[in-house]
C-alpha positions as CSV (number, residue, x, y, z in Angstrom):
1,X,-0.4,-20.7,-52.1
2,X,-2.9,-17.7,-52.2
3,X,-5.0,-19.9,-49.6
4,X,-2.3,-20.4,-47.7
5,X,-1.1,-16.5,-47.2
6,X,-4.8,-15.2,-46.3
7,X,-5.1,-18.1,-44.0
8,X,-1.6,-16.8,-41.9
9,X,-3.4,-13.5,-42.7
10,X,-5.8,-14.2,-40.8
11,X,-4.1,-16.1,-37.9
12,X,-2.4,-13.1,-37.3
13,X,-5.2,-10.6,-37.3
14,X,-6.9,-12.7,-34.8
15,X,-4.1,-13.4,-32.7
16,X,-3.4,-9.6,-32.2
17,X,-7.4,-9.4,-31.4
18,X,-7.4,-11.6,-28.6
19,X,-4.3,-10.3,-27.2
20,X,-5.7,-7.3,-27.3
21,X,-8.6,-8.0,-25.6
22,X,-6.6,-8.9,-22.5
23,X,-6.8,-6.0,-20.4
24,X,-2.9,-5.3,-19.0
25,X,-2.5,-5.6,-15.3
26,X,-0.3,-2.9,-14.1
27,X,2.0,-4.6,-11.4
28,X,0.5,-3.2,-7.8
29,X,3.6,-3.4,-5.1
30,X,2.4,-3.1,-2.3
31,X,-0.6,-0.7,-0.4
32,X,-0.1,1.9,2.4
33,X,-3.2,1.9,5.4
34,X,-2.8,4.3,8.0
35,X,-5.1,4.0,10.9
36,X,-5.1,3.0,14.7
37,X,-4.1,-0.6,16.2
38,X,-7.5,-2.3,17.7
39,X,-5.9,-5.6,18.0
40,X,-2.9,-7.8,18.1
41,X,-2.8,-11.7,18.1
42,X,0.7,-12.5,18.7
43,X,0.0,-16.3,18.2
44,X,-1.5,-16.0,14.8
45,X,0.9,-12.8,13.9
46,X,-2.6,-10.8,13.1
47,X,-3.4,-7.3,13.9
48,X,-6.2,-5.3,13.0
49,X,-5.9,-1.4,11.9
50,X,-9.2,0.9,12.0
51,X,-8.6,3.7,9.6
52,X,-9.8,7.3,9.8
53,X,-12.9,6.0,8.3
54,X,-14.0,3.4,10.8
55,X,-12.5,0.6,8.4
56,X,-11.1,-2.9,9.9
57,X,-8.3,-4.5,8.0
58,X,-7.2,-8.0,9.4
59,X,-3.6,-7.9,8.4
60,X,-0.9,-10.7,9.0
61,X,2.8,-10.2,9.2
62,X,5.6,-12.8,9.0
63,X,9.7,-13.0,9.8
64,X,10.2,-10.7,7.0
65,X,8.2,-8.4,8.0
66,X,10.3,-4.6,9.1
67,X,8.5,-3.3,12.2
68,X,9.4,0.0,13.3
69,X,9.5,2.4,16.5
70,X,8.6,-0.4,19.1
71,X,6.8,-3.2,20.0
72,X,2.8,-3.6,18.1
73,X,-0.1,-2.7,20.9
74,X,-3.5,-1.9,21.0
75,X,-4.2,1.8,20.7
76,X,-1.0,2.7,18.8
77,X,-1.4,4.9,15.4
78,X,0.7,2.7,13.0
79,X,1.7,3.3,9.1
80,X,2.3,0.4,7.0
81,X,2.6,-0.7,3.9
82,X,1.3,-4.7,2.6
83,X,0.5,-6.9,-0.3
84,X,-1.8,-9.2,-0.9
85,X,-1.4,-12.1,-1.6
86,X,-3.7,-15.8,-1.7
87,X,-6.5,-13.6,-0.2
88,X,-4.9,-12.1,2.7
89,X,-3.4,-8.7,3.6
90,X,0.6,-9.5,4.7
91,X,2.3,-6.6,6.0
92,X,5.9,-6.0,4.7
93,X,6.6,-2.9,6.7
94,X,5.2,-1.3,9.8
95,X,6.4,1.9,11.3
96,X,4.6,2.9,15.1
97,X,3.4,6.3,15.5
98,X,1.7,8.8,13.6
99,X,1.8,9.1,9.9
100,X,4.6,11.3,8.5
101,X,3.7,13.6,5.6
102,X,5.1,17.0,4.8
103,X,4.8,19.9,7.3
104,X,1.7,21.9,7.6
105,X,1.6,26.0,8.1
106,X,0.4,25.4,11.6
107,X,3.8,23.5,12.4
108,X,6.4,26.2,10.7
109,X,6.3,29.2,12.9
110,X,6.5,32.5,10.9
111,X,9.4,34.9,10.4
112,X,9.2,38.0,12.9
113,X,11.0,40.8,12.5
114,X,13.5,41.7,14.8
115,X,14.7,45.0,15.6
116,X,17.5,44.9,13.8
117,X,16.2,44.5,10.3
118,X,14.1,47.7,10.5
C-alpha cells in the first residue's frame, strides 16, 4: 500500500514537471504591416507590401478577405492586418491609404485669441 501511494506520488510530481516544462503559447490573432504596395498578382491573389524599412512581405488574400477604400494597385500605401497560417502570410483585412493613428500637434491648429476674449 505504502508502495503504492509514493508510486502515484511520484506520477504526479512528474506529470506537473513536464507540463510545466511546456512553454504556453499565447494565442497571436492576427499581425498589422503598414507599408507601400510594390506588386499585385491578381491571378494568384498575391501582393507584396515594402514597409518603412525596405522590408517585402509576399502576402495572399482570399474571398474572405475585407478590402477597403478601392481597388489594390501598385504604389498605394495600404494597412492591413493577417495571419499566418501553413507558412504563408493571408490577409484578413486591408484598408487603401495611409495609416490612421491619433492626430499629431502639427495637424491641430492652436487656439488664437480673438479680440473679444481680451
Amino acid at each position: 500500500m505504502r508502495i503504492g501511494i509514493a508510486g502515484s506520488v511520484v506520477f504526479v510530481f512528474a506529470a506537473v514537471l513536464c507540463l510545466a516544462a511546456e512553454p504556453s503559447k499565447a494565442k497571436v490573432h492576427g499581425f498589422t504591416l503598414s507599408g507601400m504596395v510594390a506588386s499585385v498578382d491578381e491571378g494568384k491573389k498575391t501582393l507584396v507590401v515594402r514597409n518603412s524599412a525596405g522590408r517585402r512581405t509576399v502576402l495572399l488574400w482570399t474571398g474572405a478577405t475585407s478590402v477597403f477604400g478601392g481597388k489594390l494597385a501598385p504604389g498605394q500605401s495600404v494597412t492591413l492586418r493577417y495571419l499566418d497560417k501553413d507558412g504563408k502570410h493571408i490577409a484578413t483585412s486591408i484598408r487603401i491609404g495611409p495609416p490612421s493613428g491619433p492626430p499629431t500637434a502639427a495637424a491641430t491648429p492652436a487656439p488664437t485669441a480673438t479680440a473679444a476674449s481680451r
